[in-house]
C-alpha positions in Angstrom: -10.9 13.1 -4.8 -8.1 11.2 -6.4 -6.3 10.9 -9.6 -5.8 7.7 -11.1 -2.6 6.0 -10.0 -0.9 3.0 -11.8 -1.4 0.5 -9.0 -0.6 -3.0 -9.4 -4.1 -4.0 -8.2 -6.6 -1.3 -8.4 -9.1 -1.2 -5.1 -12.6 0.0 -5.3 -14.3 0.7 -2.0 -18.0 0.5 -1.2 -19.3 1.8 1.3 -22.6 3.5 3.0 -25.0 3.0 6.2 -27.7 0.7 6.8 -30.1 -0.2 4.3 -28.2 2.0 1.9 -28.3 -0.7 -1.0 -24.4 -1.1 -1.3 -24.5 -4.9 -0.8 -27.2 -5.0 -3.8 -24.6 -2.8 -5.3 -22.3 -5.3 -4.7 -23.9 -8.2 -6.0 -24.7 -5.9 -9.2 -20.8 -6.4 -10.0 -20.4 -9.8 -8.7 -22.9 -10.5 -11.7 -20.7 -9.2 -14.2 -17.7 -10.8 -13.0 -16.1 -9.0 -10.7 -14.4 -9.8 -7.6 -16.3 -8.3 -4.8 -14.4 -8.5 -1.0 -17.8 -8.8 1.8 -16.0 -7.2 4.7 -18.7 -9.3 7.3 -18.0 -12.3 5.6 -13.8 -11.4 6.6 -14.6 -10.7 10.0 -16.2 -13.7 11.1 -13.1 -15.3 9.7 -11.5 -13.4 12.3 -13.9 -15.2 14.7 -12.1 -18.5 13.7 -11.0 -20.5 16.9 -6.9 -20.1 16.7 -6.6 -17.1 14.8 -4.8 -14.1 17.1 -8.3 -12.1 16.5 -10.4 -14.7 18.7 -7.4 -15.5 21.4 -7.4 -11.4 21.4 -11.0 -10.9 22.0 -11.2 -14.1 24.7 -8.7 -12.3 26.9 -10.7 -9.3 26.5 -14.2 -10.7 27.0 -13.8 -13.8 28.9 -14.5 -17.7 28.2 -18.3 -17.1 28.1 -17.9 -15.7 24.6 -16.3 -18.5 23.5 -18.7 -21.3 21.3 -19.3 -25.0 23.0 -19.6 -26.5 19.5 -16.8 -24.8 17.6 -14.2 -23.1 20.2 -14.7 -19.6 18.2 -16.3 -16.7 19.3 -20.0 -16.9 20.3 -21.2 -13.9 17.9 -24.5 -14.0 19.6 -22.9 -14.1 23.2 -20.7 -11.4 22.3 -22.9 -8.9 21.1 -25.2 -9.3 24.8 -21.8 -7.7 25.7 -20.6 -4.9 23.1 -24.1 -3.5 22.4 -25.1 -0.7 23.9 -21.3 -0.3 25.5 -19.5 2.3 23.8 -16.4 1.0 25.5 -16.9 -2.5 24.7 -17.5 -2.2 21.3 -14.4 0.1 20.8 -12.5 -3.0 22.3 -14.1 -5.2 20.0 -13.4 -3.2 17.0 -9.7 -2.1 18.5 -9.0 -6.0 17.9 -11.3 -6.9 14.9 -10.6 -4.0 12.5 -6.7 -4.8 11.6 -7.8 -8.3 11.7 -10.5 -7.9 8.9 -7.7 -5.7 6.5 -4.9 -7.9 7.3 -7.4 -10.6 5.6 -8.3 -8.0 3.2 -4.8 -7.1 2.3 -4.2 -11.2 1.3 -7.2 -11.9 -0.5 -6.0 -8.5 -2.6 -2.9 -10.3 -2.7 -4.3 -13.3 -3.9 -6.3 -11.7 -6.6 -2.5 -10.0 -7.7 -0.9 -13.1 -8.4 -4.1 -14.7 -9.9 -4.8 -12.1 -12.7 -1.5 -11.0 -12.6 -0.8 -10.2 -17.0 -4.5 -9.9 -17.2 -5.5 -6.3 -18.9 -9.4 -7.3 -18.2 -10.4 -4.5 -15.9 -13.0 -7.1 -14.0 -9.5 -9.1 -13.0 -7.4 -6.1 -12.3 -10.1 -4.0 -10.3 -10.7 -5.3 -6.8 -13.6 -4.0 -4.8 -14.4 -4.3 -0.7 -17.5 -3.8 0.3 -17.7 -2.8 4.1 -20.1 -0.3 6.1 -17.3 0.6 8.3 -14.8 1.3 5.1 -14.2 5.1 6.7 -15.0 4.2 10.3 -11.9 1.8 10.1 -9.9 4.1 7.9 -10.0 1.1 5.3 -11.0 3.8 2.5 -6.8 4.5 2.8 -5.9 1.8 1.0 -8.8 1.8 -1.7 -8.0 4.3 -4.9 -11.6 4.9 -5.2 -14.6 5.1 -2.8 -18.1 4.9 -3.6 -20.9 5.9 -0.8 -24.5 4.7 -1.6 -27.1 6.5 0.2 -30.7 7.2 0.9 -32.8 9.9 3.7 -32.7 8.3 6.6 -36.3 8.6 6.7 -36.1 6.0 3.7 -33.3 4.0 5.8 -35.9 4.0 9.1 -38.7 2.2 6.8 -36.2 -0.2 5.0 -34.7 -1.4 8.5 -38.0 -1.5 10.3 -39.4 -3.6 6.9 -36.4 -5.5 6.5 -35.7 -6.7 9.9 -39.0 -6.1 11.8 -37.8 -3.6 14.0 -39.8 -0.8 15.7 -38.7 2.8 14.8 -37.1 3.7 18.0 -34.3 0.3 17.5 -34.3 1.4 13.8 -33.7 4.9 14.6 -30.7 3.7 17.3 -29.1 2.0 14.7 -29.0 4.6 12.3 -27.8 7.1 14.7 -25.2 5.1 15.9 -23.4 4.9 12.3 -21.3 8.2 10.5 -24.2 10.5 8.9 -24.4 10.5 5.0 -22.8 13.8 5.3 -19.7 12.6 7.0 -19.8 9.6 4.3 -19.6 11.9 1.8 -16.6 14.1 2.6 -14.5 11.2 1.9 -16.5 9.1 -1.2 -15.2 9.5 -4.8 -18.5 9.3 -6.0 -22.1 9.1 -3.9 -24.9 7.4 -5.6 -28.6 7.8 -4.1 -30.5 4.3 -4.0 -33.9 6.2 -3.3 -35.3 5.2 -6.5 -36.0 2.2 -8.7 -33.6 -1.0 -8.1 -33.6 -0.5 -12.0 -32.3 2.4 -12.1 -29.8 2.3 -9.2 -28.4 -0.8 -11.1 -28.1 0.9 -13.8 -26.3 3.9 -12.4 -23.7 1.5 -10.6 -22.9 0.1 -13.9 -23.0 3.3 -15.9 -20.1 4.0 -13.3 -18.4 1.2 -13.6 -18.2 1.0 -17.5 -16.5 4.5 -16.8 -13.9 3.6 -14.5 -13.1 0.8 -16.6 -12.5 3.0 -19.6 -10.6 5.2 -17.1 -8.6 2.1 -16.4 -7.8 0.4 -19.3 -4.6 -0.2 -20.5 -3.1 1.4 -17.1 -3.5 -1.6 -14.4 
């Protein structure tokens, strides 16, 4: 879906639904050196008592959201709230979302400055890994997308297996996300995890060996 452009900081985006495999995907090119964004591990920065994101979501939700131990936001309490409230969690995310690529935007930032003269593709290509990437409209400021997917039969027994759900909360949780379909009208390239871990690994890397010879010598 897009040409390579010379950016000063190339960003990779992965993305795909529950139990998709993208955070194993993730940690496949963590292990080779690269610098890998966890948008979850962002937001609950967000959550931080004092940043504009938890003052934001305290005036929305009320002091019962608020944690006794660290004056942040009471994830637990909060989701009692958002879950299962359309209108809620559109709130919620209304404040999170621009707080999570603000943070985004600085860590690429960061990354700039540190690697900046580098011509190691693993310094100059950035990736963020978030299940919301399109739902947030974050995949606008990545150059490439990747969706990882699997049936959502396959996602129903992961989910159930991996968090000992039954299949109608496993089901809910699927439906509530973007359908691989919609993923895939706006991914770059769509790798299927319904197979081997082996061989998905090997298929993220055989992608990522590509794009750094498509790369190289132009970041």
């Amino acid at each position: 879906l897009h040409a390579i452009i010379v950016p000063s900081m190339f960003r990779l985006g992965l993305t795909g639904g529950i139990a998709s495999g993208k955070s194993r995907a993730a940690q496949y090119l963590r292990d080779i050196g690269v610098t890998v964004l966890d948008a979850d591990l962002l937001g609950h920065r967000a959550y931080q008592p004092g940043t504009t994101a938890c003052k934001q979501i305290i005036d929305q939700f009320g002091p019962s959201v608020v944690s006794s131990s660290t004056g942040g936001i009471d994830r637990a309490a909060l989701g009692k709230i958002v879950f299962g409230s359309s209108a809620h969690m559109k709130s919620l995310t209304d404040i999170v979302w621009p707080e999570i690529k603000r943070i985004a935007q600085e860590e690429i930032q960061n990354a700039e400055s540190r690697t900046k003269g580098s011509r190691d593709p693993k310094e100059r290509i950035i990736v963020l890994e978030a299940a919301v990437l399109v739902e947030a409209g974050w995949d606008s400021m990545m150059d490439r997308t990747w969706t990882f997917q699997v049936p959502p039969l396959v996602a129903r027994s992961r989910v159930m297996s991996r968090n000992n759900l039954p299949e109608e909360e496993a089901d809910r949780r699927i439906a509530a996300q973007l359908t691989n379909e919609e993923r895939a009208k706006h991914a770059d390239l769509i790798i299927d995890t319904n197979r081997d871990p082996s061989q998905t690994q090997a298929a993220v890397l055989e992608a990522w060996k590509a794009l750094e010879d498509e790369t190289r010598g132009k970041l």
